[in-house]
C-alpha positions, 0 to 999 in steps of 0.5 A: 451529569456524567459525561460519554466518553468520546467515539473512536476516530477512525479514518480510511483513506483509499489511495489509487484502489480505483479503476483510473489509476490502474488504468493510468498505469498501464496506459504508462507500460503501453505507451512506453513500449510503442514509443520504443517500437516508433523509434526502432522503425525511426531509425531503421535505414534499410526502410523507405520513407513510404514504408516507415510512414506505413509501419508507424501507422500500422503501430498508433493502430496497434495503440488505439486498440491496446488502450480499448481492450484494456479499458474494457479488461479493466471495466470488467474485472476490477474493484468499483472506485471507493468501495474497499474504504467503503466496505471497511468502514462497513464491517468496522461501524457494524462491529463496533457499532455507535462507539466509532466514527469513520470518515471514508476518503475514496480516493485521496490522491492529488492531481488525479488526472496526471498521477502515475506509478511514482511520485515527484517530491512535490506530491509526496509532500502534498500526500504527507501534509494530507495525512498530517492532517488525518493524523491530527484529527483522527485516533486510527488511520487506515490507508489502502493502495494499489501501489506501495510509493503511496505508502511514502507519507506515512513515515513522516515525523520520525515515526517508527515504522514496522515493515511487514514486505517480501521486500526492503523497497530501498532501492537508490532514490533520485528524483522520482518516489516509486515502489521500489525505492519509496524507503531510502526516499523516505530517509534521504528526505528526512522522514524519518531515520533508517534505526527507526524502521523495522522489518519483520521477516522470517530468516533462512536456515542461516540466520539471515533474513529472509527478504529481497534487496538491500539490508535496512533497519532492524530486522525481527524474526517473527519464527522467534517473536514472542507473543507479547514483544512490547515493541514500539511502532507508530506505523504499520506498513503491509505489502500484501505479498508478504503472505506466502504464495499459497494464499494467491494474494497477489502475482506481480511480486516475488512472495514472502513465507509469512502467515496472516498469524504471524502478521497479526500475532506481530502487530498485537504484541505491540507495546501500544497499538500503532496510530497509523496502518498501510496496507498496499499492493493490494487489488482485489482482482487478484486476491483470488480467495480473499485471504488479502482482504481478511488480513486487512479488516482482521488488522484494522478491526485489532488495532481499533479495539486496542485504541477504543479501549485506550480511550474508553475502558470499552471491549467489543462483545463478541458474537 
């Protein structure tokens, strides 16, 4: 009897892509800026005590409001919970149809009630242990966020890491794990080690890369990168603002000079196709022509026929 070979084991797990976390964001920047207004009224002695009561009213008015507004700005225009993992595994399970099995975590953040922008340790090392797991049980597992301090936990085991950002994210590390420094956490922590990381950028007109704070790792010119580079990678981790500012994928970050081709010419070149890809800072309200979205299944459908034929011999017909 001959035996079938085995379904490729795909997870997709979203990590704060729903409205909650982004509200508890802003909720966050909100709070921040009114608890400074309290305090300047506070300590202003050329008020009355009845005129600072009046004015410090006057701003938990201000705050009930701003919470409002917000919830409803956030209701209207953002992505309903769980459907980008959902909709990924959609595309994935038509394209590939029975030869794949996907589990869909919608949100797999801990503590979901009190999980703001940055992480402590103790949830970083509850999100790796998370993804050890997945990483176990599954051939590809793709995670999705909203913030790039999600992306923390992939880098666990020593893995080789291919950076595809408009930033190195390796500010100084103290105690709390943000977007910004979730890279020197990751190696002060012993994650993994800073000659495993790799960033592919483009680089100026003198020879320098382009791409925003401190150097860190290796960094590849992807101008000069040929097809097959037969580079090493067990992650691949994506800040959607690596795409130039004409795609409009995103506006809160600075953008890089990239190209979708570059990303995935890069990432196909590969010697092995990596086990694990993030693809962060992306929200969907702000992808304004898809061009985000696109990257995103392109790179997930690419790395999944790389691994199905790895352990089937199978190539997808394309119609």
């Amino acid at each position: 009897m001959i035996e079938e070979p085995r379904k490729l084991r795909v997870a997709i797990v979203g990590l704060g892509l729903d409205t909650s976390h982004h509200l508890v964001e802003e909720s966050e920047a909100i709070s921040a800026g009114l608890d400074r207004e309290r305090k300047r009224i506070k300590n202003n002695r050329s008020l009355s005590r009845k005129e600072k009561e009046e004015l410090l009213r006057a701003v938990g008015g201000q705050e009930l409001s701003r919470r409002r507004e917000l919830r409803e700005r956030v209701k209207a225009r953002e992505t309903v919970p769980g459907t980008v993992p959902e909709e990924l595994a959609g595309i994935l399970g038509a394209y590939f149809g029975k030869k794949v099995e996907v589990l869909v975590e919608a949100d797999a953040l801990p503590n979901k009630t009190n999980f703001p922008s940055v992480l402590s340790d103790e949830q970083g090392e509850e999100l790796t242990e998370h993804f050890r797991k997945l990483g176990k049980e599954n051939d590809l597992v793709i995670a999705i966020g909203r913030n790039h301090s999600r992306a923390y936990p992939l880098y666990a085991g020593g893995a080789r890491v291919a950076r595809f950002d408009a930033h190195t994210d390796a500010r100084p590390y103290d105690h709390e794990i943000n977007c910004g420094n979730y890279v020197d956490a990751v190696i002060r922590n012993g994650l993994t080690e800073a000659k495993k990381i790799t960033h592919y950028t483009m680089f100026n007109s003198k020879g320098k890369p382009d791409i925003f704070l401190s150097p860190l790792g290796e960094f590849v010119d992807v101008g000069k990168l040929p097809l097959n580079h037969d580079k090493e990678h067990d992650v691949v981790d994506v800040d959607v603002d690596v795409l130039h500012s004409s795609y409009d994928a995103q506006s809160k970050w600075e953008s890089s000079n990239l190209t979708s081709t570059h990303v995935l010419r890069a990432v196909n070149g590969m010697k092995e196709p990596p086990k694990v890809l993030g693809f962060f800072e992306y929200r969907p309200e702000q992808d304004a022509h898809g061009f985000a979205k696109d990257l995103l299944v392109q790179l997930s459908r690419s790395l999944a026929q790389r691994h199905l034929e790895r352990i089937q011999g199978f190539k997808p017909i394309k119609k």
